[in-house]
N, C-alpha and C positions, 0 to 999 in steps of 0.2 A: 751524543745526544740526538742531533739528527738522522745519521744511522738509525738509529730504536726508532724514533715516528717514523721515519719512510719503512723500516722491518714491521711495525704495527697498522700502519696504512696498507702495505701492502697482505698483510697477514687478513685484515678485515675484508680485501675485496676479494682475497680468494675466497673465504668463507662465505662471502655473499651470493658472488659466482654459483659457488657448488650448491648449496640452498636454492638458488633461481632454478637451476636445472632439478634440482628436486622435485619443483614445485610445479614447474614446467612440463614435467615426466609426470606426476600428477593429475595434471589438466587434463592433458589428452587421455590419460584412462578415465576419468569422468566422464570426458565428451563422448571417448567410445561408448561407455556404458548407457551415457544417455542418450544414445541414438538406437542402442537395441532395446532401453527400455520400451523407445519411442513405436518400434516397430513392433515391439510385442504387444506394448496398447490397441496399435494400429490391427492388430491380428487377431484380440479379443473380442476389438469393438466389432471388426465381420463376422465372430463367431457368432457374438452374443445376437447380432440383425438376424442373422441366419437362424440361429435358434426362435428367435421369436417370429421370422415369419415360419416355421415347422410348425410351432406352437399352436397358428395362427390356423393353419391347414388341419391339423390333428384334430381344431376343435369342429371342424366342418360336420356339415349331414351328408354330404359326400366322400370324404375322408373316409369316412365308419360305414359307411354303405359300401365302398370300395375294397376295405379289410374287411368285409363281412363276405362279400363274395370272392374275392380273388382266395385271402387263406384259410377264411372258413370253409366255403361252399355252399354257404348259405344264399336261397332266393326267395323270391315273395311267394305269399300263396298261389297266388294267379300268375305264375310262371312253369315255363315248363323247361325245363333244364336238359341239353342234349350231353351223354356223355360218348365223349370219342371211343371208339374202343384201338386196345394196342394189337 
Protein backbone atom coordinates (compact mmCIF):
# COMPACT_ATOMS: atom_id res chain seq x y z
CA UNK A 1 0.00 0.00 0.00
CA UNK A 2 2.68 2.38 0.59
CA UNK A 3 4.47 1.40 -2.38
CA UNK A 4 1.25 2.65 -4.61
CA UNK A 5 1.16 6.19 -2.90
CA UNK A 6 4.87 6.83 -3.15
CA UNK A 7 4.38 5.05 -7.19
CA UNK A 8 1.35 7.79 -7.42
CA UNK A 9 3.11 10.55 -5.72
CA UNK A 10 5.71 10.00 -7.51
CA UNK A 11 3.86 9.54 -10.81
CA UNK A 12 1.91 13.07 -10.29
CA UNK A 13 5.17 14.99 -9.89
CA UNK A 14 6.49 13.77 -12.99
CA UNK A 15 3.49 14.73 -14.69
CA UNK A 16 3.65 18.09 -13.12
CA UNK A 17 7.37 18.50 -13.90
CA UNK A 18 6.70 17.73 -17.74
CA UNK A 19 3.58 20.30 -17.80
CA UNK A 20 5.77 23.07 -16.13
CA UNK A 21 8.16 22.75 -18.89
CA UNK A 22 5.48 22.89 -21.19
CA UNK A 23 4.18 25.76 -20.01
CA UNK A 24 7.51 27.20 -19.44
CA UNK A 25 8.43 26.39 -23.23
CA UNK A 26 5.30 28.47 -23.74
CA UNK A 27 6.15 31.55 -22.03
CA UNK A 28 9.06 32.30 -23.75
CA UNK A 29 7.53 31.93 -27.21
CA UNK A 30 5.02 34.44 -26.13
CA UNK A 31 7.49 36.71 -24.80
CA UNK A 32 9.51 36.27 -27.92
CA UNK A 33 6.46 37.05 -29.95
CA UNK A 34 5.69 39.85 -27.86
CA UNK A 35 8.74 41.73 -28.16
CA UNK A 36 8.62 41.52 -32.07
CA UNK A 37 5.10 42.54 -31.89
CA UNK A 38 6.49 45.25 -29.89
CA UNK A 39 8.88 46.26 -32.51
CA UNK A 40 6.83 46.16 -35.29
CA UNK A 41 4.41 48.74 -33.35
CA UNK A 42 7.34 50.52 -32.73
CA UNK A 43 8.11 50.48 -36.77
CA UNK A 44 4.59 51.33 -37.80
CA UNK A 45 4.26 54.02 -35.44
CA UNK A 46 7.72 55.76 -37.47
CA UNK A 47 6.06 54.84 -40.47
CA UNK A 48 2.76 56.07 -39.84
CA UNK A 49 4.84 59.94 -38.27
CA UNK A 50 6.75 59.81 -41.45
CA UNK A 51 3.74 59.48 -43.55
CA UNK A 52 1.95 62.22 -42.03
CA UNK A 53 4.76 64.60 -41.97
CA UNK A 54 4.85 63.61 -46.24
CA UNK A 55 1.36 64.35 -46.03
CA UNK A 56 2.02 67.38 -44.34
CA UNK A 57 4.64 68.61 -47.22
CA UNK A 58 2.58 67.34 -50.18
CA UNK A 59 -0.17 69.65 -49.12
CA UNK A 60 2.37 72.72 -49.33
CA UNK A 61 2.15 75.68 -52.10
CA UNK A 62 5.63 74.97 -52.29
CA UNK A 63 5.42 71.29 -52.49
CA UNK A 64 3.22 71.82 -55.96
CA UNK A 65 5.23 74.67 -57.08
CA UNK A 66 8.35 72.48 -56.75
CA UNK A 67 6.59 69.22 -58.77
CA UNK A 68 5.35 71.80 -61.14
CA UNK A 69 8.66 72.95 -62.21
CA UNK A 70 11.19 70.25 -61.53
CA UNK A 71 8.88 67.38 -63.37
CA UNK A 72 6.61 69.30 -65.23
CA UNK A 73 8.63 72.21 -66.57
CA UNK A 74 6.35 74.46 -65.80
CA UNK A 75 7.08 78.41 -64.98
CA UNK A 76 5.26 81.66 -64.44
CA UNK A 77 4.33 83.96 -66.93
CA UNK A 78 6.94 86.53 -66.18
CA UNK A 79 9.65 83.97 -66.28
CA UNK A 80 11.94 83.29 -68.52
CA UNK A 81 13.33 79.88 -68.54
CA UNK A 82 17.05 79.04 -69.83
CA UNK A 83 17.45 75.63 -71.40
CA UNK A 84 20.85 73.99 -71.49
CA UNK A 85 21.67 72.72 -74.50
CA UNK A 86 23.44 69.00 -74.86
Amino acid sequence: MVYMMIFIVLFILVVVSIKSMEIRSKLEGYQTQREQLSQEKADLEQQAEELNQLEKTVKTKGYAEKVAREQLGLIYPDEIQFVEEK
